[in-house]
C-alpha positions as CSV (number, residue, x, y, z in Angstrom):
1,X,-83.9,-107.8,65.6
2,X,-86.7,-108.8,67.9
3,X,-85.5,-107.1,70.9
4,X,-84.6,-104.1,69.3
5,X,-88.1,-104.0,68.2
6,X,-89.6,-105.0,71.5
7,X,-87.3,-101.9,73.4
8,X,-88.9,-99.7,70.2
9,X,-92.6,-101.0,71.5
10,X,-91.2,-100.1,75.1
11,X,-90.1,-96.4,74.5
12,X,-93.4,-96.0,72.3
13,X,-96.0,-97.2,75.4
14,X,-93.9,-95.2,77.7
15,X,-94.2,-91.7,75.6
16,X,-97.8,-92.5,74.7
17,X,-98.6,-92.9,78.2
18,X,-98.0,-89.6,78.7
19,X,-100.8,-88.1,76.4
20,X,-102.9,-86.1,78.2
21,X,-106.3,-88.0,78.7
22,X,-110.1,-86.3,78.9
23,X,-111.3,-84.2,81.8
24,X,-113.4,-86.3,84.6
25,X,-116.8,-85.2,83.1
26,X,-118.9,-83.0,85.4
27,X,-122.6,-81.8,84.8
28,X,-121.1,-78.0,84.3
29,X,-118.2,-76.8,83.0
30,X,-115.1,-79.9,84.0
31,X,-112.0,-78.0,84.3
32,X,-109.2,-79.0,81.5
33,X,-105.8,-78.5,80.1
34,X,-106.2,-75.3,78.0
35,X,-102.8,-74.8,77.1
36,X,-99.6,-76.2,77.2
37,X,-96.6,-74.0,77.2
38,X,-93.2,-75.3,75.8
39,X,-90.4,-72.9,77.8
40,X,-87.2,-74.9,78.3
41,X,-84.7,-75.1,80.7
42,X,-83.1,-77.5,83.2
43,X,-84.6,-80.5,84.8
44,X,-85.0,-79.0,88.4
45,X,-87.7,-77.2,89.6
46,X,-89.9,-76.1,93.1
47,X,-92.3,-73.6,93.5
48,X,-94.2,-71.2,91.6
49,X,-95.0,-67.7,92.0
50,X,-97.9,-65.5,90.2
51,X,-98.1,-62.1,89.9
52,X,-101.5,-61.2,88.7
53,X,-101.2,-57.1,88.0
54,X,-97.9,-57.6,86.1
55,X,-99.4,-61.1,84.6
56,X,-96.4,-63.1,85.4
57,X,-95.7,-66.7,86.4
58,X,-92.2,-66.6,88.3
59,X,-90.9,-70.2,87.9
60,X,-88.0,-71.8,90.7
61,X,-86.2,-73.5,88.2
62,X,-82.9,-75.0,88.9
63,X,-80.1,-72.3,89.0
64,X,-82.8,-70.0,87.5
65,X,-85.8,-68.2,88.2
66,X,-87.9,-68.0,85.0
67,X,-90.1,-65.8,84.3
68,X,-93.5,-66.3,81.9
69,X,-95.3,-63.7,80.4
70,X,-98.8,-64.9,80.8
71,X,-100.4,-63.2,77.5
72,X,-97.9,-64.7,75.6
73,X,-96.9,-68.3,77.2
74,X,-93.0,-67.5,76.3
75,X,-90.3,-66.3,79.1
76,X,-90.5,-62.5,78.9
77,X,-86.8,-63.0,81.3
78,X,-85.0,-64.9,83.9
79,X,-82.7,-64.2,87.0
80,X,-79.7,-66.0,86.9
81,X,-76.7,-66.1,89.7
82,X,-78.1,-68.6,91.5
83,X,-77.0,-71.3,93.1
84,X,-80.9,-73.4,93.6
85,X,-83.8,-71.6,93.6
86,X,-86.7,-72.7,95.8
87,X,-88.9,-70.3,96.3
88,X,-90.3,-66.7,94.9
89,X,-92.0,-64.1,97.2
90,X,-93.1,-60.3,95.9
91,X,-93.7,-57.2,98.1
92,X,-96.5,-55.6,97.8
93,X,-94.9,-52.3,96.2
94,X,-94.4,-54.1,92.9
95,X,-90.7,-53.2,92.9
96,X,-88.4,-56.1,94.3
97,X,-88.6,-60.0,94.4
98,X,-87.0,-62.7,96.8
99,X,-85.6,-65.8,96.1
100,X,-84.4,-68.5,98.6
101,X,-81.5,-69.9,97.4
102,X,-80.9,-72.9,99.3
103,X,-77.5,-74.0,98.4
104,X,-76.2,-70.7,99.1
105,X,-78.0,-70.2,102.5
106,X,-79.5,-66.8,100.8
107,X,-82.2,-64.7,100.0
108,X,-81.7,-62.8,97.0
109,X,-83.2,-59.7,96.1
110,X,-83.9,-59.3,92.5
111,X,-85.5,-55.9,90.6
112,X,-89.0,-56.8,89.1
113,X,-88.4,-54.7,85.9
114,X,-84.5,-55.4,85.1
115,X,-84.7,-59.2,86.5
116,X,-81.6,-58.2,88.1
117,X,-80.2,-59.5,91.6
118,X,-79.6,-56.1,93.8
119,X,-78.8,-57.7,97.0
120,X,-78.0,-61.1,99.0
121,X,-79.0,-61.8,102.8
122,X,-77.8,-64.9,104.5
123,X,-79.9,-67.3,106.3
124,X,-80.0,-70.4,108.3
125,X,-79.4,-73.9,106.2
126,X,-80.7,-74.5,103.4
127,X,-83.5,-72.0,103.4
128,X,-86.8,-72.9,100.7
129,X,-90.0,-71.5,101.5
130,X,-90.3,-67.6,101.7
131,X,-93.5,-65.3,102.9
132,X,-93.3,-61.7,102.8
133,X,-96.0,-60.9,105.8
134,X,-97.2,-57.3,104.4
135,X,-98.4,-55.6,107.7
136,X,-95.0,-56.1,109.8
137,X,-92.8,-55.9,106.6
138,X,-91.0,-58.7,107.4
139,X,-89.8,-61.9,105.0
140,X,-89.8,-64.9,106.6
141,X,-87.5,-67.5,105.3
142,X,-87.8,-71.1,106.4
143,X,-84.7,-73.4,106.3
144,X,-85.0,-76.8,106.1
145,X,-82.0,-78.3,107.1
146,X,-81.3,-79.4,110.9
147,X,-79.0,-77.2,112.9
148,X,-76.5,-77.9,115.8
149,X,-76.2,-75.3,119.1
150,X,-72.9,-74.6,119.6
151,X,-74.2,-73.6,123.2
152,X,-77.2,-72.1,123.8
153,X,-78.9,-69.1,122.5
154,X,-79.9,-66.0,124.4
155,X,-83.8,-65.8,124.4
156,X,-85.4,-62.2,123.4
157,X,-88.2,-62.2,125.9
158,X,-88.3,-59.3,128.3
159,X,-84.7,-57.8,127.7
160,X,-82.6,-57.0,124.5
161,X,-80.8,-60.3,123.3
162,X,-77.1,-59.8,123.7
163,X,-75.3,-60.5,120.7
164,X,-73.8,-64.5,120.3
165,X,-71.0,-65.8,118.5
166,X,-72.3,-68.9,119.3
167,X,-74.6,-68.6,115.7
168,X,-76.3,-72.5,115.2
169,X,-74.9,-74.1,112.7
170,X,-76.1,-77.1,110.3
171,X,-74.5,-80.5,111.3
172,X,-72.1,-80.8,108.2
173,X,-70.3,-77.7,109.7
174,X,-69.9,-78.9,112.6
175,X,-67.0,-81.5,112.8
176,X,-68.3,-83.2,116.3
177,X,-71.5,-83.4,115.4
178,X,-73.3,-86.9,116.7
179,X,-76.3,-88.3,114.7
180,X,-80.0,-86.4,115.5
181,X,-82.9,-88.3,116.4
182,X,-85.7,-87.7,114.2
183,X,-87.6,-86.1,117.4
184,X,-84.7,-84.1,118.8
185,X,-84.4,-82.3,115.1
186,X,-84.1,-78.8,115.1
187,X,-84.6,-76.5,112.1
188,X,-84.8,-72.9,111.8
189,X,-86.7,-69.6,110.3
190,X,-84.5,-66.7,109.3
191,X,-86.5,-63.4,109.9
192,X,-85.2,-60.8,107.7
193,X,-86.4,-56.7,107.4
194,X,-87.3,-56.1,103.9
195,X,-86.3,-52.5,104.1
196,X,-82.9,-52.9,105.8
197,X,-82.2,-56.0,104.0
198,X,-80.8,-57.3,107.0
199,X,-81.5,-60.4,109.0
200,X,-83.0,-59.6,112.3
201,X,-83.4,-63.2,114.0
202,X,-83.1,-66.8,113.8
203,X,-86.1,-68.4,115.4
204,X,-85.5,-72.1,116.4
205,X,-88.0,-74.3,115.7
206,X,-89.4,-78.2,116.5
207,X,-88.9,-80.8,113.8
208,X,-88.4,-80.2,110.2
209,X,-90.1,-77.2,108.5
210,X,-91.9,-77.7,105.4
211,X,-93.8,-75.4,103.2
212,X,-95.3,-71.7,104.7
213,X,-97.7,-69.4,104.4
214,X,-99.1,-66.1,105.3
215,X,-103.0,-64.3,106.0
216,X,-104.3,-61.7,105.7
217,X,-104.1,-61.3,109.4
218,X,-101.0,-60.7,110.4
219,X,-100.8,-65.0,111.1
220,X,-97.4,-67.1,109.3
221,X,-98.3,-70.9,109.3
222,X,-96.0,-73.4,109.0
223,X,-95.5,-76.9,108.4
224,X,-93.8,-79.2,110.9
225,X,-93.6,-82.3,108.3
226,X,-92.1,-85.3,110.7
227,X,-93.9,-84.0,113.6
228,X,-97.6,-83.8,111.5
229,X,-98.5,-80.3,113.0
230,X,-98.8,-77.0,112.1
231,X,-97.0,-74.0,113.5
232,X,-98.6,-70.7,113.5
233,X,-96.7,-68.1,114.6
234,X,-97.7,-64.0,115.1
235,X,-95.7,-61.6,112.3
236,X,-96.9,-58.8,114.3
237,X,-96.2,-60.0,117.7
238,X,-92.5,-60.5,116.3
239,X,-92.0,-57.5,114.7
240,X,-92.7,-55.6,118.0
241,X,-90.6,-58.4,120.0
242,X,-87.8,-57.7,117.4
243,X,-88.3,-53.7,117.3
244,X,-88.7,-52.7,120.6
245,X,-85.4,-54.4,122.0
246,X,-83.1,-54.1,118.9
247,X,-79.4,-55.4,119.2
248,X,-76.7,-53.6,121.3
249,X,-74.8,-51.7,118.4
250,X,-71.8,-53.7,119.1
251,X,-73.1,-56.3,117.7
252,X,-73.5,-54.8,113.7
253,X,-70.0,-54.6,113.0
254,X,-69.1,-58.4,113.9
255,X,-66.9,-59.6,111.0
256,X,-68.1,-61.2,108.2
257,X,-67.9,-65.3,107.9
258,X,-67.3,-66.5,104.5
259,X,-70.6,-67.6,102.5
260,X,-70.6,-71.3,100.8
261,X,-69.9,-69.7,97.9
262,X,-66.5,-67.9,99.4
263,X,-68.1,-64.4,99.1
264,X,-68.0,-61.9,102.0
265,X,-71.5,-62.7,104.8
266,X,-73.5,-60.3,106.7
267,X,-73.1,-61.1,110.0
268,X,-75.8,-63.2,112.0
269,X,-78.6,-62.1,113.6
270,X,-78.0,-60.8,116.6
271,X,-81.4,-62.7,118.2
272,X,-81.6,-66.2,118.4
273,X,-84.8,-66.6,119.7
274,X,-84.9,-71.1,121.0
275,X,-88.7,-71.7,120.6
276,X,-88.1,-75.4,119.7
277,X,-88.3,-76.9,123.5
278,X,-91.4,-77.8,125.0
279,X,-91.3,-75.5,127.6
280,X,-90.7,-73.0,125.7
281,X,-90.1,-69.0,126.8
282,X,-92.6,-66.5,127.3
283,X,-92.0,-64.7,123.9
284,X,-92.6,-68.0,122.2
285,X,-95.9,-68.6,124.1
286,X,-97.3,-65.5,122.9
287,X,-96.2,-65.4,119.5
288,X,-96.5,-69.4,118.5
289,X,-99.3,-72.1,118.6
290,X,-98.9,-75.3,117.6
291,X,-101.8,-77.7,115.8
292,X,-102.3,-81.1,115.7
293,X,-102.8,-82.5,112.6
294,X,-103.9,-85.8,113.5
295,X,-103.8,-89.3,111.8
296,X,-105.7,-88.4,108.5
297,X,-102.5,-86.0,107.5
298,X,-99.0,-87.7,107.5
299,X,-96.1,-85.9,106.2
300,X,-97.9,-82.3,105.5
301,X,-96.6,-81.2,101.9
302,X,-98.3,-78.4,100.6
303,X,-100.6,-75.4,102.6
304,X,-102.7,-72.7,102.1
305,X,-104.6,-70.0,103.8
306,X,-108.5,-68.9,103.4
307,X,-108.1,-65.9,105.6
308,X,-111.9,-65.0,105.7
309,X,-113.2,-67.7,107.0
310,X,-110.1,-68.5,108.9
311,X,-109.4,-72.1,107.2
312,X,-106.4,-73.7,106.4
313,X,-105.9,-76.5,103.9
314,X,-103.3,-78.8,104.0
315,X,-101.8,-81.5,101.9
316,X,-100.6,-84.1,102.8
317,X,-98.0,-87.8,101.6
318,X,-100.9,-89.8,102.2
319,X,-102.8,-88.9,99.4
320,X,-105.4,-86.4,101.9
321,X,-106.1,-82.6,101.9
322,X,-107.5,-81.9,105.4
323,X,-108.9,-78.4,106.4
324,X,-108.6,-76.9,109.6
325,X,-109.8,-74.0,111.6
326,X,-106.9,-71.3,111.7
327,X,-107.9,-70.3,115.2
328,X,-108.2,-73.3,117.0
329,X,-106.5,-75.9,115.2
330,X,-109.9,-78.0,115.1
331,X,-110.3,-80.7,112.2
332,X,-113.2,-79.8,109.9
333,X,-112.9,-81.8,107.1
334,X,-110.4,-84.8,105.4
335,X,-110.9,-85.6,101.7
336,X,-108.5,-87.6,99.8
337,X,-106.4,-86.4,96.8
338,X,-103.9,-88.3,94.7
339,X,-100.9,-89.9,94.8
340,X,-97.8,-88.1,95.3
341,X,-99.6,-85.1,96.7
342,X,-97.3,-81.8,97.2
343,X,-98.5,-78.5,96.7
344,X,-102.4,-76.4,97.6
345,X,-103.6,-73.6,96.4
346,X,-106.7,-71.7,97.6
347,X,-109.1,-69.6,94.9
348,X,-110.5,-67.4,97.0
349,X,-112.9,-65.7,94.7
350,X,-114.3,-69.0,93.1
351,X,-114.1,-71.2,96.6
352,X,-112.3,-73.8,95.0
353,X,-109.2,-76.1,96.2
354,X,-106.3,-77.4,94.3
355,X,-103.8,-80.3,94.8
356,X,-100.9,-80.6,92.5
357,X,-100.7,-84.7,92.9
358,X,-97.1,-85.6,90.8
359,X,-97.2,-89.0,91.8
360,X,-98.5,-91.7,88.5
361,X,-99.5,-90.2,85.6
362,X,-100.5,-86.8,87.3
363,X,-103.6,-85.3,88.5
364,X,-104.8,-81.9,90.0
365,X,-108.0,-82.8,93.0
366,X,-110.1,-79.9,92.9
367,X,-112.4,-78.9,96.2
368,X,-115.4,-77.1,95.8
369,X,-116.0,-74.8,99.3
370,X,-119.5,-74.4,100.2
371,X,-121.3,-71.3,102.4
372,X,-121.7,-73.9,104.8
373,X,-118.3,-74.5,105.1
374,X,-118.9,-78.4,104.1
375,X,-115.9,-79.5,101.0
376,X,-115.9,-81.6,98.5
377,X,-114.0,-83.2,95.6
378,X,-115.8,-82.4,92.6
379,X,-113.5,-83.0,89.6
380,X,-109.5,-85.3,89.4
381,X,-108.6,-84.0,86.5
382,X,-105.3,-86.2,85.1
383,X,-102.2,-83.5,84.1
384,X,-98.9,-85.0,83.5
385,X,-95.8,-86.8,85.5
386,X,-94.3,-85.2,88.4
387,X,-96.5,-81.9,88.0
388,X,-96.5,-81.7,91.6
389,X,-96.2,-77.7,91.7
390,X,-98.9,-75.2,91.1
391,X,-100.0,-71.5,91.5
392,X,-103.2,-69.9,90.8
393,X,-104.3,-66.7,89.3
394,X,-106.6,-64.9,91.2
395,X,-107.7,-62.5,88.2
396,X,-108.4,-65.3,85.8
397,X,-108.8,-68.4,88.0
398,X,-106.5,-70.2,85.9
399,X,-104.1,-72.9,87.3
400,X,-100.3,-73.2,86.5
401,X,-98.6,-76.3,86.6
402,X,-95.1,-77.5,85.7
403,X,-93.7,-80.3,84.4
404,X,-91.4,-82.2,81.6
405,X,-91.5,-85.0,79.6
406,X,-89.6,-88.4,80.3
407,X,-88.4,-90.9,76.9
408,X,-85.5,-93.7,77.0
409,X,-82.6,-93.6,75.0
410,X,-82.9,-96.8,72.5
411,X,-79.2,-96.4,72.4
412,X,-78.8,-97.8,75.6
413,X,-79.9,-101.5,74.5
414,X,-79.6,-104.3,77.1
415,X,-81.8,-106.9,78.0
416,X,-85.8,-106.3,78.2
417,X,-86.2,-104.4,81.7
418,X,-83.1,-102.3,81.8
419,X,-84.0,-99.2,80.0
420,X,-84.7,-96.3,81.8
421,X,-86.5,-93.3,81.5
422,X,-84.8,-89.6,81.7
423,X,-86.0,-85.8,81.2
424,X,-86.6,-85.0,77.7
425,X,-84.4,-82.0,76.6
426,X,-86.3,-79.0,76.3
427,X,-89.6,-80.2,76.9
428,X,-90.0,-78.3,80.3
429,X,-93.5,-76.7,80.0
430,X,-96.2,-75.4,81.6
431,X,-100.2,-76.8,81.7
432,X,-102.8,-74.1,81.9
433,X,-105.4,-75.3,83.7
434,X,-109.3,-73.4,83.9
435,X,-112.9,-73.8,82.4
């Protein structure tokens, strides 16, 4: 009877812990958990999408993307036939939606009224962040897993690329494949045209890619997470690379390649451009710059973009945001964060900085820009477990967050230390966060 009681005082302190405690208190207006919206679902999630005109929160949730009408808190819809989603980008017509679904090496295209999925276009391995780039029209879609050459690729610098069979492929496909080295990794970005709905290259890249992000300016960004850099790499300069030297039209009609999930694939792209060498091709010297990002950022998570003042924020495993200049690469600032650290999101309009930290009980760090270009914490807010995702709403300044709740199962008695904890069902939810 003792134990069983003790495991009941167990599961109780474990819930209680997560109550959601008071704001850090601030001279003005603290920021604070306004609302908490109960939606449901699986235990799986990534990243989160806003759409401020059509006030929705597009949630990558598992096999699902959800969607939350943000009047209302509830899901107004979802779009299912999915395999994992990662990651949500929107055009800028308002019409169609893309989703990287990693598992399934695809992007899917999905109708913005209907929720419907109109259209799948393969990628590299395992693909999880996605940027639309608005001025060349082009969706970038950046895979995470390593790849394998199965000889080398045919650089698009100052001649059409010929067509190759020789498409890279992600170790587990290849049957000969011998172990990487974390420095010799190779992973890849698929660049697909958003109004052919076709994949127009696979750009090789250095290290493992991590989280992306587009200007204003024409400029993609890119996390290299092992390698602690960021890539920055010119839409524009490879739409006209890709454009002005299409692929012979032999190469359109190549025959499909079963997809993972044994339906009928596009073919590859007929461009492989190889920028992941050191010496890398002329193309890749005008289109890509690599930063540093130096020993206060280890592991960069999360980025975002200030594309007026040309500043980038990144966050990063070691519980830092640093900020850099966009044009240079130079180090401007360093401030530290939370545990657990993963995504950033920039407020343009208010000059204020988010991290989403997921690690302990939760917290969002919030970064207060100033005119003079100096940054600093001015409020941890504590949120909830694992709410390491976030998005913000550039029309309201609110802050999205998503998370669920953990228990124990007093069923599962044992001796004192053995329970665990586990995803409550139904308690995913989102935590409105503003002032």
């Amino acid at each position: 009877m003792k134990i069983v009681f003790a495991l009941w005082l167990l599961a109780c302190a474990a819930l209680s812990a997560q109550q959601v405690p008071g704001a850090t208190q601030l001279p003005d207006h603290p920021f604070s958990i306004k609302k908490t919206w109960i939606i449901g679902g699986g235990t799986n999630w990534d990243y989160l999408t806003v759409d401020p005109a059509a006030r929705r929160l597009f949630i990558a949730h598992g096999p699902v993307v959800q969607v939350v009408d943000l009047d209302t808190g509830t899901v107004a819809g979802q779009v299912t036939g999915l395999r994992g989603a990662h990651a949500i980008a929107l055009d800028d017509t308002g019409e169609f939606g893309y989703i990287s679904d990693g598992p399934a090496a695809e992007v899917k295209v999905f109708d913005r009224r209907s929720f419907k999925v109109v259209a799948a276009i393969p990628t590299g391995p395992s693909p999880r962040a996605l940027v639309f780039e608005p001025q060349s029209r082009l969706l970038f879609a950046i895979c995470t897993n390593p790849i394998a050459e199965t000889s080398n690729p045919q650089p698009a610098s100052n001649q059409a690329a010929r067509p190759s069979s020789a498409t890279p492929r992600s170790p587990s496909q290849n049957r000969n494949a011998q172990p990487v080295r974390d420095s010799e990794v190779k992973t890849s970005i698929t660049v697909i045209d958003v109004q052919t709905r076709e994949p127009l290259a696979q750009i090789l890249m250095p290290g493992r890619l991590g989280f992306a992000q587009a200007d204003s300016n024409g400029q993609l960004y890119i996390n290299i997470v092992n390698r602690n850099q960021i890539a920055r790499i010119d839409a524009q300069a490879v739409a006209g690379l890709l454009r002005n030297h299409p692929a012979p039209a032999a190469a359109t009609p190549a025959a499909a390649s079963p997809s993972p999930a044994g339906a009928a694939r596009q073919p590859a792209p007929a461009h492989i451009l190889d920028w992941s060498r050191e010496s890398r091709q002329p193309d890749s010297a005008q289109s890509m710059s690599i930063f540093s990002l130096g020993a206060d950022c280890t592991e960069p998570s999360g980025l975002a973009t200030d594309s007026s003042h040309l500043r980038l924020f990144a966050a990063c495993n070691n519980m830092k945001m640093v900020v850099l200049n966009a044009a240079t690469g130079e180090q401007l600032a360093s401030l530290n964060t939370g545990p657990g650290t993963d995504a950033v999101a920039y407020d343009a309009d208010r000059g204020l900085i988010y991290t989403a930290n997921g690690g302990a009980n939760g917290s969002i760090t919030i970064v207060r820009q100033d005119v003079t270009d100096t940054y600093a914490v001015v409020q941890v807010l504590p949120t909830r477990q694992r709410a390491r995702t976030l998005a913000v709403n550039a029309a309201t300044g609110e802050v999205y967050l998503v998370t669920d709740l953990l228990g124990v199962n007093l069923a599962q008695m044992g001796t004192v230390g053995t329970l665990q904890t586990a995803p409550v069902n139904g308690s995913f939810q989102v935590l409105v966060i503003g002032n």
